[in-house]
C-alpha positions as CSV (number, residue, x, y, z in Angstrom):
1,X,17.9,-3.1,35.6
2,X,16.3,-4.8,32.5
3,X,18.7,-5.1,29.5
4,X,17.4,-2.2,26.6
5,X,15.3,-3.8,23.4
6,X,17.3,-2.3,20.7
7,X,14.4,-2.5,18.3
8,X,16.0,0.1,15.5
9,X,18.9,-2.5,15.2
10,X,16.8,-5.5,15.3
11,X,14.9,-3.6,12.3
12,X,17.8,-2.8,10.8
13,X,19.0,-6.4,10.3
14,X,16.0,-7.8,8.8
15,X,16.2,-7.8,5.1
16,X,12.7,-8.2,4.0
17,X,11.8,-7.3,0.1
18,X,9.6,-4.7,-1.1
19,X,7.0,-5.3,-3.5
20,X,7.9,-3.5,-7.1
21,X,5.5,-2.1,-9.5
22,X,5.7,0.5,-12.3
23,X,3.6,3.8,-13.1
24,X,3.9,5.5,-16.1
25,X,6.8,4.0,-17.3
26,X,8.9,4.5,-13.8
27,X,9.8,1.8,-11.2
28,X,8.8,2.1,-7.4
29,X,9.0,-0.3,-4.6
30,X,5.9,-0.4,-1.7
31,X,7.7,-1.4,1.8
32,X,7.8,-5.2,3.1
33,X,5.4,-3.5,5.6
34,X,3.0,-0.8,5.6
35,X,3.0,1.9,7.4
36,X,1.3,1.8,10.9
37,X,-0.7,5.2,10.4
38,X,-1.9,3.3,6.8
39,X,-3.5,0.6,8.8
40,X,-4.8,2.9,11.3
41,X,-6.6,5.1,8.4
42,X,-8.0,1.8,6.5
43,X,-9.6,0.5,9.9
44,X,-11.0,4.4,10.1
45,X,-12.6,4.7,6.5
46,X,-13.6,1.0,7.2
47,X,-15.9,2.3,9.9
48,X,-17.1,5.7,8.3
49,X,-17.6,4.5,4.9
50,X,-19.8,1.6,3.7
51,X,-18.6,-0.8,1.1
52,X,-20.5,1.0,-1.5
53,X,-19.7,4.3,-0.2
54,X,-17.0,6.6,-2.0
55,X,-14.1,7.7,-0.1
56,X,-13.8,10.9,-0.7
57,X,-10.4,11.9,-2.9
58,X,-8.9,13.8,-0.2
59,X,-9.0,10.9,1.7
60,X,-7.8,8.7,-0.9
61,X,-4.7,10.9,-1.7
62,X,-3.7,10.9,1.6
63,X,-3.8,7.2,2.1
64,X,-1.8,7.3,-0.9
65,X,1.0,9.7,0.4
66,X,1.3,7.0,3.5
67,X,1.3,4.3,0.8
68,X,4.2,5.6,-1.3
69,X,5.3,8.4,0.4
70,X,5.2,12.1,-0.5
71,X,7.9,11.9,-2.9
72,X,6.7,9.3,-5.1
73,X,3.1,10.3,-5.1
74,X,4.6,13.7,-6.4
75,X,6.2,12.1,-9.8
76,X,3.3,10.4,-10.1
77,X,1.0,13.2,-10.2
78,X,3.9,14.7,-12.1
79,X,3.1,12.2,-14.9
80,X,-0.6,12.9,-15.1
81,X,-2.0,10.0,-12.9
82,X,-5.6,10.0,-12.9
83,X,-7.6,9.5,-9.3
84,X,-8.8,5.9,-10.7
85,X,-4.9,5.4,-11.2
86,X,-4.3,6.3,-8.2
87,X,-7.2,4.1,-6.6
88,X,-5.8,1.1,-8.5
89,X,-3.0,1.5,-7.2
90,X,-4.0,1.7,-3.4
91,X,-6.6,-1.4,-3.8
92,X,-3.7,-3.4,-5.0
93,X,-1.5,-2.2,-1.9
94,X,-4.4,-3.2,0.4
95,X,-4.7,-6.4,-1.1
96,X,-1.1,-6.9,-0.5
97,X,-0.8,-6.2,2.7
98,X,-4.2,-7.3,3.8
99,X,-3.4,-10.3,5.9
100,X,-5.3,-13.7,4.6
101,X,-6.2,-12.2,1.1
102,X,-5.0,-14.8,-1.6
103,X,-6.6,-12.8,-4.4
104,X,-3.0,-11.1,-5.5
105,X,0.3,-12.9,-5.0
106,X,2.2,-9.5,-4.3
107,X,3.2,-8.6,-8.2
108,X,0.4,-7.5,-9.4
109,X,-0.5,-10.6,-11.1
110,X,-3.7,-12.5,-10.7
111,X,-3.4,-16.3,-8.7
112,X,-4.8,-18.6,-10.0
113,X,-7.9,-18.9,-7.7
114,X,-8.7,-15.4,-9.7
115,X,-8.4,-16.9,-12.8
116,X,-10.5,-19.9,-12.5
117,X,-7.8,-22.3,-12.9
């Protein structure tokens, strides 16, 4: 019989860093990954929804919950966070963990290619 993967303490192990940012004057952390339903709803919306198509903001708060998780998103909305917030916030969490985009360097901060320098 094969030997069992142990992928939970292989996980476990790894000590990758999250990527901070701050809302309303309280710090939160987005995972080293994203969630695998996240992806799975992006490549979705990509399909329904043309670039210059509005998701709708029931979509967009539920992509939202999968970004930060339900706790999170719930202070946020707590502390009055407006749907173009929230939409800021999810665009700069796609950019991060949008493989090959070199438009945001993870902080929040532009890279110089965005700058012109």
């Amino acid at each position: 019989m094969n030997e069992l993967k142990d992928f939970d303490e292989a996980w476990s192990e790894k000590n990758e860093e999250g990527y901070p940012f701050k809302v309303k004057g309280k710090e939160y952390e987005l995972p080293a990954s994203p969630p695998a339903g996240l992806v799975i709803e992006a490549m979705r919306l990509e399909e329904e929804f043309d670039d210059d198509e509005a998701v709708p903001n029931d979509k967009v708060f539920d992509m939202a919950k999968q970004i930060v998780g339900e706790d999170i998103l719930d202070q946020m909305l707590e502390d009055n966070i407006s749907i173009d917030e929230l939409e800021n916030i999810i665009e700069w969490a796609n950019r991060i963990y949008a493989p090959g985009d070199e438009t945001e360097d993870g902080s929040g901060n532009s890279t110089p290619s965005d700058t012109g320098g």
